[in-house]
LONU-532515 format. One record per residue (C-alpha): residue number from 1; x negated, y negated, z negated. Coordinates in Angstrom, 2 decimals. Layout:
BEGIN
R, num, c1, c2, c3
R, NUM, X, Y, Z
...
REM end
This chain:
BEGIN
R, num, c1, c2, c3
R, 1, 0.00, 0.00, 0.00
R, 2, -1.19, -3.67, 1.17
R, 3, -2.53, -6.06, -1.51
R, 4, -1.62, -8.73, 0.93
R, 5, 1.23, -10.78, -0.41
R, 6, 4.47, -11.28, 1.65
R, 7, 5.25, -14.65, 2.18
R, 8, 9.40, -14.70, 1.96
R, 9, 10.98, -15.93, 5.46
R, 10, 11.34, -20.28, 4.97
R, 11, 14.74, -20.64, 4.61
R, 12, 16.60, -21.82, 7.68
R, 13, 18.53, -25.68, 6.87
R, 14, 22.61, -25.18, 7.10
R, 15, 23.89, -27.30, 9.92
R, 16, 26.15, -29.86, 8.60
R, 17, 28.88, -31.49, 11.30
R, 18, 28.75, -35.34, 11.67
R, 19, 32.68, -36.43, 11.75
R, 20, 32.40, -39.67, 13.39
R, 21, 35.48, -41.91, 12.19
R, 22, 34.45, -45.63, 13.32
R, 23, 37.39, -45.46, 15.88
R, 24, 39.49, -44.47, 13.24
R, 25, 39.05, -45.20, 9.73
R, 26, 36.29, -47.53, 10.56
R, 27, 38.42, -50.34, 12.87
R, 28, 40.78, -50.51, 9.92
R, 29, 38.62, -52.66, 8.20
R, 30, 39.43, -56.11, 8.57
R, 31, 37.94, -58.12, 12.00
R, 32, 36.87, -54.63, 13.61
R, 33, 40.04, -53.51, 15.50
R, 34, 38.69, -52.73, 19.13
R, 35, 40.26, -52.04, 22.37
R, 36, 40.62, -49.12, 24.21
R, 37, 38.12, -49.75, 26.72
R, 38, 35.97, -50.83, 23.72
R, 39, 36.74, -47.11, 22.04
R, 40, 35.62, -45.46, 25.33
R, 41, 32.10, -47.60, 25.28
R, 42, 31.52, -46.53, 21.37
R, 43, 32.60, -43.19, 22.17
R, 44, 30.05, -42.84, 25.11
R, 45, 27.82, -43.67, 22.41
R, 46, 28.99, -41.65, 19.71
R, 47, 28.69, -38.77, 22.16
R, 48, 25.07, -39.85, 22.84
R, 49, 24.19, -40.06, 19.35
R, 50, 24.86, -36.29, 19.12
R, 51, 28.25, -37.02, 16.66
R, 52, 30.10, -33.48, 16.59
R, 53, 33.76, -34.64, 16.04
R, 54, 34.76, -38.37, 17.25
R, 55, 37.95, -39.40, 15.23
R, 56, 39.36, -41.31, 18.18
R, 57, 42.57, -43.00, 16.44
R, 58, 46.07, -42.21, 14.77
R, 59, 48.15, -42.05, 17.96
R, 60, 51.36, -42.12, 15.83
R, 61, 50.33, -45.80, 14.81
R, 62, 49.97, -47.73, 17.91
R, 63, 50.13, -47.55, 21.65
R, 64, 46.90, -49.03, 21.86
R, 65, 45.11, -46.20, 19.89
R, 66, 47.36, -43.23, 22.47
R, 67, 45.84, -45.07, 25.29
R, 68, 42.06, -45.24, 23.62
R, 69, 42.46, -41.24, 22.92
R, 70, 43.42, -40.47, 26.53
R, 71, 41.06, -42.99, 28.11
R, 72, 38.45, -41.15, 25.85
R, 73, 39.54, -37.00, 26.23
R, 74, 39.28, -37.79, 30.01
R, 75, 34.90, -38.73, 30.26
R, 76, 33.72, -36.61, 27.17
R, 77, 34.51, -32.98, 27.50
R, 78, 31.68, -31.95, 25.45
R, 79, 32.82, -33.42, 21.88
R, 80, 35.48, -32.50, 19.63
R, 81, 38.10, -34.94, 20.28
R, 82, 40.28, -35.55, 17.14
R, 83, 43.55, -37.52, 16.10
R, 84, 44.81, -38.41, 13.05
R, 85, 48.67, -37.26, 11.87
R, 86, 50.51, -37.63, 9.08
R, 87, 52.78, -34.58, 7.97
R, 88, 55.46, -35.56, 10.25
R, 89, 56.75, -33.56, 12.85
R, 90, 57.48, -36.47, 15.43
R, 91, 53.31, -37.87, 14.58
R, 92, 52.30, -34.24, 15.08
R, 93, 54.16, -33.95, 18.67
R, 94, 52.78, -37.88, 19.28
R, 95, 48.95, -36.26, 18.37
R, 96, 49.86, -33.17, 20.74
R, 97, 50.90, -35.57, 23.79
R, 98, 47.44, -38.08, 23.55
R, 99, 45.20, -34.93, 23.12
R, 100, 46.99, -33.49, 26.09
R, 101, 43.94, -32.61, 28.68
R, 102, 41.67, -32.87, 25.90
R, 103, 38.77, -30.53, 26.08
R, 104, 38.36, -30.05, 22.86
R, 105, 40.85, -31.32, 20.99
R, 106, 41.95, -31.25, 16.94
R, 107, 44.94, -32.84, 14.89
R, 108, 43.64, -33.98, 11.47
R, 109, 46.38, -33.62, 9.18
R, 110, 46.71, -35.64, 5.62
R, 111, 49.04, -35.86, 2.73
R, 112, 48.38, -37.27, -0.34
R, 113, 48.17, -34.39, -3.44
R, 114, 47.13, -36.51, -6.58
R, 115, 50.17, -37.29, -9.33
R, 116, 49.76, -40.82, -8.37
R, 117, 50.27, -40.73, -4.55
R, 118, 53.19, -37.97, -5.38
R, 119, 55.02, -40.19, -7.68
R, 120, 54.47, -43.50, -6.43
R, 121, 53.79, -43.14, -2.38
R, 122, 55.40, -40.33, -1.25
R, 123, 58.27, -39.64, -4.15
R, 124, 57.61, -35.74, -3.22
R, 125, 56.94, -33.11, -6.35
R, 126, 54.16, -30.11, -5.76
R, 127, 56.97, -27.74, -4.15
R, 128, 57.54, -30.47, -1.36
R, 129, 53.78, -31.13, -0.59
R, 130, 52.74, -27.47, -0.46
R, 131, 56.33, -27.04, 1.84
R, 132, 54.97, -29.90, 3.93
R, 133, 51.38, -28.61, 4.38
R, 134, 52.64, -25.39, 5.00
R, 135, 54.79, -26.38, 7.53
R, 136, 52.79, -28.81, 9.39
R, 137, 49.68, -26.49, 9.75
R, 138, 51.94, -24.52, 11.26
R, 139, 53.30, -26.64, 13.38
R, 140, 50.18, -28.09, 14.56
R, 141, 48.27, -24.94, 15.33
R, 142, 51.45, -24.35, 17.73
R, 143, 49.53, -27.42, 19.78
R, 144, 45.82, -26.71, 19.18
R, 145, 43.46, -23.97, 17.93
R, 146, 41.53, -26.68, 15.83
R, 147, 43.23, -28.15, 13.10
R, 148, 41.93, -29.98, 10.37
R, 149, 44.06, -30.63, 6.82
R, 150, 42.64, -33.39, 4.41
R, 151, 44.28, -33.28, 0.80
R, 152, 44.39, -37.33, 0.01
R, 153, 43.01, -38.67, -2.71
R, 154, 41.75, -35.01, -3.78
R, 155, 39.30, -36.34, -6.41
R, 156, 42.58, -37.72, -8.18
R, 157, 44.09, -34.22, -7.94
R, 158, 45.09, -31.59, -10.74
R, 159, 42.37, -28.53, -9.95
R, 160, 44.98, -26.17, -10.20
R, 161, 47.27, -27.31, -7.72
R, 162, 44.64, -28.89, -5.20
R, 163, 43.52, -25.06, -5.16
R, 164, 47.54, -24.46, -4.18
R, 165, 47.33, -26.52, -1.04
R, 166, 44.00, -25.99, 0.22
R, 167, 45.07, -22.11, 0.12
R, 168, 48.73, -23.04, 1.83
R, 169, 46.45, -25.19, 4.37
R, 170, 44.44, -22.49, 4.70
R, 171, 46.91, -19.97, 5.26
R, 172, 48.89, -21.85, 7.36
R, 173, 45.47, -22.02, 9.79
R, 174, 43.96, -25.08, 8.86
R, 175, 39.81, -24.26, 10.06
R, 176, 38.66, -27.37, 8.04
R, 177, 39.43, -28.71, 5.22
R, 178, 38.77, -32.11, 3.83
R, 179, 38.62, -33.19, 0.20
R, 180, 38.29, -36.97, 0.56
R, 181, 37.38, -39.55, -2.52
R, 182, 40.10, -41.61, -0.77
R, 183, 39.17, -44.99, -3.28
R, 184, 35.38, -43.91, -3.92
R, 185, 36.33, -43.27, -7.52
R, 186, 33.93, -40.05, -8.51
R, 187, 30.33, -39.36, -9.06
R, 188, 27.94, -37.48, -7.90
R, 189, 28.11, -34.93, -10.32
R, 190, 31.98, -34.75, -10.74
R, 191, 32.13, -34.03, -6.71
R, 192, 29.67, -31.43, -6.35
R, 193, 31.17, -29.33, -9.17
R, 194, 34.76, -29.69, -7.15
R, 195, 33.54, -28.45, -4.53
R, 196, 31.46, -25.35, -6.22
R, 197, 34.73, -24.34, -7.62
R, 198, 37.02, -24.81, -4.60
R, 199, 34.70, -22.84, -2.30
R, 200, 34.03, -20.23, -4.63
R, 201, 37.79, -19.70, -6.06
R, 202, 40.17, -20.53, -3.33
R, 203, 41.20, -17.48, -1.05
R, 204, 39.95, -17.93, 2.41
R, 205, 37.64, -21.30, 1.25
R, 206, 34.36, -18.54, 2.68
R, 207, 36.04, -19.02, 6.08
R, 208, 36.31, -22.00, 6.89
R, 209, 34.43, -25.54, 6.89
R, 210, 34.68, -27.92, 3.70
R, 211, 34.40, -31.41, 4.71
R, 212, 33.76, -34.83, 2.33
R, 213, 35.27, -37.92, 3.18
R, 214, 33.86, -40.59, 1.04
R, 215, 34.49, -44.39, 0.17
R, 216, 32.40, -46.99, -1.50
R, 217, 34.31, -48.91, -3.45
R, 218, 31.30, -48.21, -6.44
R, 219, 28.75, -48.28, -3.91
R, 220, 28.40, -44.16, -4.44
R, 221, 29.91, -42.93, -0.94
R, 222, 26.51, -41.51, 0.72
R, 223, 25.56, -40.42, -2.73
R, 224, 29.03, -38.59, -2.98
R, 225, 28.42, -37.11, 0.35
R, 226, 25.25, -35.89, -0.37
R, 227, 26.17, -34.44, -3.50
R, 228, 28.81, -32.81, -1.52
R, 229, 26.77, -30.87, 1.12
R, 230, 24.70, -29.73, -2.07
R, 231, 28.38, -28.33, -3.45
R, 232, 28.80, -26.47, -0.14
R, 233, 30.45, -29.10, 2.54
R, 234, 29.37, -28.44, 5.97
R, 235, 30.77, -31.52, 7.51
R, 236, 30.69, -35.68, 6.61
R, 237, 33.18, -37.65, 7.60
R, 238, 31.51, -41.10, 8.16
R, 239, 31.21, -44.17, 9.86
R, 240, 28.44, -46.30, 11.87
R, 241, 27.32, -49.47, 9.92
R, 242, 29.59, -48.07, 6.84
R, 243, 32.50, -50.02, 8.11
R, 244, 36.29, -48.91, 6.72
R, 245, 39.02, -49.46, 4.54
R, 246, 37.81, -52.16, 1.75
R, 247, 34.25, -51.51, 1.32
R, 248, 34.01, -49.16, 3.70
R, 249, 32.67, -44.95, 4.49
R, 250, 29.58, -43.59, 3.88
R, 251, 27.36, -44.75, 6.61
R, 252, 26.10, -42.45, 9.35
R, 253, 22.66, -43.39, 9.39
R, 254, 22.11, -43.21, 5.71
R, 255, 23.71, -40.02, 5.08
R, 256, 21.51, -38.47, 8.46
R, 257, 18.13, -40.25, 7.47
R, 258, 18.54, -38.92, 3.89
R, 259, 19.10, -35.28, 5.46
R, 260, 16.11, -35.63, 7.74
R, 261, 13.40, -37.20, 4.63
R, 262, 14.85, -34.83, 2.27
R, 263, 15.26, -32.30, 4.09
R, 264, 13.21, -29.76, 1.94
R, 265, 15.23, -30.61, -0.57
R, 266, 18.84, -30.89, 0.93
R, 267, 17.74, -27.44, 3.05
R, 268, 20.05, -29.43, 5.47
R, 269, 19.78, -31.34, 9.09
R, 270, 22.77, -32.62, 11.31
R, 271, 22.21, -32.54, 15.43
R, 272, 21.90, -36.38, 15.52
R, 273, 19.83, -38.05, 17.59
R, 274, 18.04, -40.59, 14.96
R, 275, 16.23, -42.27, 18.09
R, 276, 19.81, -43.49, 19.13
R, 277, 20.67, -45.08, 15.57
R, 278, 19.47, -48.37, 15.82
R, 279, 21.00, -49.27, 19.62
R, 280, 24.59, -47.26, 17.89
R, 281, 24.37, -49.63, 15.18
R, 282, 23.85, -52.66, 17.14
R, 283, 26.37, -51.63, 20.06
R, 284, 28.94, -51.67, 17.52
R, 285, 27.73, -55.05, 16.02
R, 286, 28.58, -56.67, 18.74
R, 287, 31.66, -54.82, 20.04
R, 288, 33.23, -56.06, 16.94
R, 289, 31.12, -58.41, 15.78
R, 290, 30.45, -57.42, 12.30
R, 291, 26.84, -58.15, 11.61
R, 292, 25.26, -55.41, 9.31
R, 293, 23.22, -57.22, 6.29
R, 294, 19.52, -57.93, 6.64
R, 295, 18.93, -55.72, 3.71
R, 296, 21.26, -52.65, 5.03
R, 297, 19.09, -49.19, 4.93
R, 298, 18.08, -47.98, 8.10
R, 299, 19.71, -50.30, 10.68
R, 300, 19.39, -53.90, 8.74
R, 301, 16.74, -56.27, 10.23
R, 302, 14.70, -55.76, 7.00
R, 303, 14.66, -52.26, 6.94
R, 304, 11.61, -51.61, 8.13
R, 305, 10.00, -55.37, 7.09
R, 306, 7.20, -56.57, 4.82
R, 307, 6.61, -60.11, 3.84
R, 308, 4.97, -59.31, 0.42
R, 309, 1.33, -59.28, 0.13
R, 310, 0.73, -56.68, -1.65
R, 311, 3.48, -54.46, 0.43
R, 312, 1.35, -55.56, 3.84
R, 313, -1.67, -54.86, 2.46
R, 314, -0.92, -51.12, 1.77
R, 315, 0.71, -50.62, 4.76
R, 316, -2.51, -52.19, 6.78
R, 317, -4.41, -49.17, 4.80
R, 318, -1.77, -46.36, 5.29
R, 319, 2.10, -47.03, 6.71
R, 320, 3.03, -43.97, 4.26
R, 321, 2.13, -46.22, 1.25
R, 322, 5.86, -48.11, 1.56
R, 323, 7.20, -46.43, 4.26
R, 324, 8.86, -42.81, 3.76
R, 325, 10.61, -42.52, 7.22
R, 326, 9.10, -44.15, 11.01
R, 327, 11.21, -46.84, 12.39
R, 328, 10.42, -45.43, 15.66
R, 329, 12.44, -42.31, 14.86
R, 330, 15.30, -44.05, 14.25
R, 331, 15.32, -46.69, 16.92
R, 332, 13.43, -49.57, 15.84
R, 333, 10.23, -50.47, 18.18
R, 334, 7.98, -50.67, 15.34
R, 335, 7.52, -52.04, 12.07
R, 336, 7.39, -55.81, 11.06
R, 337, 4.79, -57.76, 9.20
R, 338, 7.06, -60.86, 8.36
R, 339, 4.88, -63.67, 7.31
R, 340, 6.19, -66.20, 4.49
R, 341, 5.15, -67.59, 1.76
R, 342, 4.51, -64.19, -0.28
R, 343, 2.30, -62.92, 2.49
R, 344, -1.20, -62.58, 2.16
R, 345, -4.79, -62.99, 4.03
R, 346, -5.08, -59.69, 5.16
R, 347, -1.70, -59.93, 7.19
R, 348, -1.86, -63.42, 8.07
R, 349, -5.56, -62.32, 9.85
R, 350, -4.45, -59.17, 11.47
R, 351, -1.28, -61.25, 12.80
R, 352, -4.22, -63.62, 14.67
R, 353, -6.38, -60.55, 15.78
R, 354, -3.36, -59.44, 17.39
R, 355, -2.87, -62.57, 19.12
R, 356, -6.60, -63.12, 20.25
R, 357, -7.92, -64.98, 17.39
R, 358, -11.13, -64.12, 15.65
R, 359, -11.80, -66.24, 12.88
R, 360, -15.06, -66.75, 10.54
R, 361, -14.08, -66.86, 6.52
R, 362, -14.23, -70.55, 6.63
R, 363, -11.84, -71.16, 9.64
R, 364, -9.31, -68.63, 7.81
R, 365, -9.27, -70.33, 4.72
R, 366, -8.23, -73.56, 6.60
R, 367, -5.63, -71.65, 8.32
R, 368, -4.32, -69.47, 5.74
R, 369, -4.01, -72.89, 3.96
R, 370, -2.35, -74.79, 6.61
R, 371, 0.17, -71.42, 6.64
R, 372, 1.10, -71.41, 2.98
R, 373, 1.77, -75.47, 3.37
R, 374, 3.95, -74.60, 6.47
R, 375, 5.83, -71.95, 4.22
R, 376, 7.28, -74.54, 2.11
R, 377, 9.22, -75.69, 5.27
R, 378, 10.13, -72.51, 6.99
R, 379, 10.84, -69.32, 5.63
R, 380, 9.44, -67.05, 8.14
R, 381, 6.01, -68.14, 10.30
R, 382, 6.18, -66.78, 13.82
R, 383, 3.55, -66.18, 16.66
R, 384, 4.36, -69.57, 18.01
R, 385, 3.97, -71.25, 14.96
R, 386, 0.50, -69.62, 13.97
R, 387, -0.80, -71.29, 17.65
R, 388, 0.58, -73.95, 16.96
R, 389, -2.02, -74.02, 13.84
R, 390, -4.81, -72.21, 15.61
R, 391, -4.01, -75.41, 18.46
R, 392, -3.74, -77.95, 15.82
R, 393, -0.18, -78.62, 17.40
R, 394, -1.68, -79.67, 20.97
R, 395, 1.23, -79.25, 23.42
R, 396, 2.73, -76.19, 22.17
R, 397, 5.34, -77.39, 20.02
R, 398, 7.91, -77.57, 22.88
R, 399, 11.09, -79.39, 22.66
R, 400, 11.64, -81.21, 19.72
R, 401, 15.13, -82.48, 18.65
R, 402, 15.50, -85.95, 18.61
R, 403, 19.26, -87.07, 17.96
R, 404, 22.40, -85.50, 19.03
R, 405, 26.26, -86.10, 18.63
R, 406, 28.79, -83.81, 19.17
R, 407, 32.68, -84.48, 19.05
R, 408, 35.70, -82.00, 19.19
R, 409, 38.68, -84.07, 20.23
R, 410, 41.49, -83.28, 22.71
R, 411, 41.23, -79.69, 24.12
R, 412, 37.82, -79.50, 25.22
R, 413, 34.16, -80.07, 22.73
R, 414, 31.36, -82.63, 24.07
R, 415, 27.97, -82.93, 23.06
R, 416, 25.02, -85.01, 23.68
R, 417, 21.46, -84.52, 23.10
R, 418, 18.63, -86.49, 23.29
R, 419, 15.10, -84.28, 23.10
R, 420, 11.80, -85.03, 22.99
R, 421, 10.08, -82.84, 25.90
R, 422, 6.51, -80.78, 25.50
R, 423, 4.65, -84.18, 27.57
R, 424, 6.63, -86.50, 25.00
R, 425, 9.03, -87.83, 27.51
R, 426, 12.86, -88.39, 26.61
R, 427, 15.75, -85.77, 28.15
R, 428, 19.47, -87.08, 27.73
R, 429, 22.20, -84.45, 28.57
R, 430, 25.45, -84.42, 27.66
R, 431, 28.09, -81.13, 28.19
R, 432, 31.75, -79.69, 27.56
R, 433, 32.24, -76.56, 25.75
R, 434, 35.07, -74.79, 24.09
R, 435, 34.29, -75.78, 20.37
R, 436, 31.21, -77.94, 19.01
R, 437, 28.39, -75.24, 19.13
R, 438, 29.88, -73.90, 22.54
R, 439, 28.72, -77.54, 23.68
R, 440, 25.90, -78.22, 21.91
R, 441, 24.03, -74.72, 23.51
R, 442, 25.75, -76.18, 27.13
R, 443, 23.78, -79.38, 26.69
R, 444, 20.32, -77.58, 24.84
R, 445, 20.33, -75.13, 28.42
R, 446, 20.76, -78.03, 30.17
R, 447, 17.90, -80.38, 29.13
R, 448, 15.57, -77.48, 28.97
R, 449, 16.32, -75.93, 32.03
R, 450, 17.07, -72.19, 29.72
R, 451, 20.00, -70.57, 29.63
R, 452, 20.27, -67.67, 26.92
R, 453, 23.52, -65.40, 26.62
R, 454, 24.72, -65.77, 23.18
R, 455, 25.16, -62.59, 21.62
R, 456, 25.49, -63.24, 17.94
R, 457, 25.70, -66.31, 15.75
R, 458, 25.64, -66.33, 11.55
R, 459, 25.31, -69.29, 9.65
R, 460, 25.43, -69.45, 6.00
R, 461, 23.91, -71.71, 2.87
R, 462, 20.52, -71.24, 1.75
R, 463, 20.01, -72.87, -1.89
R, 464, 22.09, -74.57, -4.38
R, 465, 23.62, -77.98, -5.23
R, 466, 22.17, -80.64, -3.58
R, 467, 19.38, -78.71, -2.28
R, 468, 21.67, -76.74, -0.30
R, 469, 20.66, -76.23, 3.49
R, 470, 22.49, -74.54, 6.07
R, 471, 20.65, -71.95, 8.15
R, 472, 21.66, -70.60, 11.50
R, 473, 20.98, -67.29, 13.03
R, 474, 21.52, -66.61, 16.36
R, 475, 20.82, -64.10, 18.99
R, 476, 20.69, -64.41, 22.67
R, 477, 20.12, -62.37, 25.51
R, 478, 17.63, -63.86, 28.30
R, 479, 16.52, -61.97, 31.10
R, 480, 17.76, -58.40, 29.70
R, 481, 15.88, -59.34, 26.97
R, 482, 17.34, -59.95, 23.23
R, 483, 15.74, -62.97, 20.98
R, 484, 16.67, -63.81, 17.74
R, 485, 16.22, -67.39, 16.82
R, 486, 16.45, -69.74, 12.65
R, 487, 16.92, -72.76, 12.40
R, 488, 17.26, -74.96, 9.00
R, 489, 18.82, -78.15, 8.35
R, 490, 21.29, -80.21, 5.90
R, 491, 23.75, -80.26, 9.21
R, 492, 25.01, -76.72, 10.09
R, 493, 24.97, -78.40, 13.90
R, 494, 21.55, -79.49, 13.78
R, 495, 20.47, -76.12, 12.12
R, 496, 22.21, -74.72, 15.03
R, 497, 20.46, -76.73, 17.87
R, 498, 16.88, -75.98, 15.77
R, 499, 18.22, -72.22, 16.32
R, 500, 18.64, -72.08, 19.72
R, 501, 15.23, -75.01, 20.85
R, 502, 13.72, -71.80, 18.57
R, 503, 13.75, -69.59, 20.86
R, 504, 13.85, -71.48, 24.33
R, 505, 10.53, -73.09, 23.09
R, 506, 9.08, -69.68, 22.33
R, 507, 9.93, -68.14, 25.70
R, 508, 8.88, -71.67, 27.94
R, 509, 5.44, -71.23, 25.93
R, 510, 5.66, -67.59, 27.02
R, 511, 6.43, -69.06, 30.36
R, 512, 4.05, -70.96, 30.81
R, 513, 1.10, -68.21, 29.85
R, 514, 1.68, -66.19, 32.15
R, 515, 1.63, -68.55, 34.85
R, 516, -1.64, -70.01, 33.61
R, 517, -2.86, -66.43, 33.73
R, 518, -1.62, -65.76, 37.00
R, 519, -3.32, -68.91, 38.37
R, 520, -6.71, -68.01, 36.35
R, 521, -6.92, -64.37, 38.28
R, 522, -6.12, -66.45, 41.70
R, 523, -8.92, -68.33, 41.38
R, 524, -11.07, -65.48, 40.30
R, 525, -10.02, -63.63, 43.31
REM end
């Protein structure tokens, strides 16, 4: 007998679905409602993104969400296409009729089982929900192979009698069942156990797929759903971005990046395609233009950002030291070194390599000093503005702002600008738009001779009292290209104009480069 030890097979990761409800759940949240040809361009990239099931709508609701589930079932035949009933047999026959030529096509059933929905929503005891279950299971499965029952508010729930209607469901036909945390009231702990004990208790629970559907009211949903795969739930119902009901779903990309990281110790993956998070996320940012926070994991702007010293100098040395996942493999080109005010030598002078400079100790101190006094005006130092330093401001700050008015009277916004151009000389224009800022970009595009393609525009207060500045964020498309652009001022407006000469400057300087290069190599030649 070999001495050689056996090393025990690695154990191969469950596959848990991704339930994709943005269409659904996700457009209930307020400002996100989209159209149907708007559902069929998420759903292309839902589909894309490697989603399993894509929760198209509740068909019963509106006609707008039965044309966005047919326009949908006819392009993607490769994705389970689901629909949302209630336990009603004229919304089950509505679900049948928009899944009609559906591929792959499942009714999601739901009826509320907790003592506070029974009482006060649906005025039905336990006899008439587990009736009702029973019955539309049935009923549904008459339409589809694929049906799907979700017991409402299930974390709310008696034990004993959820464990009645998951059986009926079960029974009935139901091949998934759902046990949402309908208003993101339980913990970690308390969800896992339910769904130990369902799975392990229930007759029939071994055959078929337990699914978590969680909110974040508490700010616990991908939590929830994580502790839920560890209690034995082979599919998430979530959303892109987080967006739903109130506070929202647990968000896609968090609860797939946490499975990917961790997955040793999850022993779980998903089939997503994490290089296709990023352009998902920002797709669906401006389809309904919800903005995801700067701070948002994964997907927000400062995800994958360092402005603190310390922070940029570790991550000069070693990425690993504050990053535990590559923004390349979730869509991002690469990671940022913000500079501001908290950022230190080392990243100010590996900024300047990168753009050509090589600088002797004494020529960085002067410019890491002229940076930290330009930090006290701006909060974040770009390329442009370190050239500016390296050129002691010679001809590269651009167009400058010099006065402006704008007026909104009558049906129709007018603006005038007066701007100071890169050779100092004055440009007056003056343009209509259809509000103040819709003006005020008219005239900036048409003293500089730019025109950007407004995709995006925040502004919001920066300070407090009367230190209070507006700041304006915008971002434009230019060429195929997308810029972001900041501007600060007392005056939202002005902020706004700063915004937008932000980035025109930036891409004339960029302009004009590469046309001084390309005369530089004629002359060589």
């Amino acid at each position: 007998m070999s001495d050689i030890p056996v090393t025990p097979p690695a154990q191969v990761p469950a596959q848990v679905r991704i339930f994709d409800t943005t269409l659904r759940d996700g457009e209930q949240s307020p400002g996100c409602s989209m159209s149907p040809s708007q559902k069929l361009v998420m759903a292309r990239a839902l589909a894309e993104l490697g989603v399993d099931v894509i929760e198209t709508g509740f068909p019963a609701s509106s006609q707008s969400d039965r044309e966005a589930a047919a326009l949908i079932s006819r392009e993607l035949r490769d994705t389970t296409l689901c629909v949302l009933s209630r336990c009603l047999p004229g919304d089950i026959e509505a679900s049948a009729r928009a899944l009609d030529g559906t591929a792959r096509p499942r009714i999601h059933l739901f009826l509320s089982t907790s003592p506070l929905h029974r009482e006060h929503k649906l005025r039905m005891s336990r006899e008439q929900v587990l009736e009702a279950v029973t019955r539309s299971v049935t009923a549904a499965r008459g339409f589809v192979d694929d049906v799907e029952f979700s017991a409402e508010d299930a974390l709310r729930t008696e034990e004993d009698f959820l464990a009645e209607t998951i059986a009926a469901a079960i029974a009935a036909g139901a091949g998934t069942i759902n046990l949402p945390d309908t208003v993101g009231y339980t913990t970690p702990t308390e969800i896992r156990g339910l769904f130990e004990r369902m799975i392990a208790n229930v007759p029939g629970a071994r055959e078929v797929i337990f699914s978590t559907h969680c909110h974040n009211d508490l700010g616990l949903a991908v939590a929830n759903s994580l502790a839920a795969i560890e209690g034995g739930a082979r599919q998430v119902e979530c959303s892109v971005n987080g967006i739903g009901e109130r506070a929202g779903n647990a968000a896609l990309e968090e609860v797939v990046m946490s499975l990917k990281v961790r997955g040793a110790y999850f022993s779980a993956d998903t089939r997503i395609d994490t290089n296709r998070i990023v352009p998902t996320s920002q797709l669906l940012q401006r389809l309904v233009g919800m903005p995801v926070q700067r701070n948002k994991a994964v997907v927000g702007a400062n995800a994958f950002a360092h402005e603190a010293g310390i922070h940029q100098h570790g991550m000069l040395r070693h990425r690993g030291t504050y990053e535990i996942m590559r923004p390349e493999d979730v869509g991002w080109p690469s990671s940022q070194m913000v500079l501001g005010r908290h950022s230190g030598r080392a990243a100010v002078e590996q900024r300047l390599r990168a753009l050509g400079y090589l600088l002797e100790e004494p020529e960085l101190d002067l410019v890491f000093a002229s940076f930290k006094a330009l930090c006290e005006k701006q909060r974040v130092v770009h390329d442009n503005d370190l050239q500016t330093l390296m050129q002691d401001g010679a001809d590269s700050e651009g167009y400058r702002l010099s006065s402006m008015t704008v007026s909104d009277a009558g049906h129709r916004a007018r603006a005038t600008v007066e701007l100071s151009d890169p050779d100092g000389d004055r440009v007056f224009e003056t343009a209509e738009g259809d509000g103040p800022v819709d003006a005020l970009f008219a005239a900036l595009a048409m003293a500089t001779g730019v025109d950007l393609v407004l995709e995006s525009y925040q502004v919001h207060s920066v300070g407090l009292g009367r230190d209070a500045r507006g700041e304006a964020n915008l971002s434009v498309r230019y060429e195929g290209e997308e810029y972001d652009g900041t501007g600060t001022s007392k005056d939202i407006i002005e902020a706004s104009a700063l915004a937008w000469l932000d980035v025109a400057n930036r891409l004339l300087r960029t302009r004009g480069k590469a046309k001084a290069k390309s005369k530089s190599e004629m002359a060589a030649a």
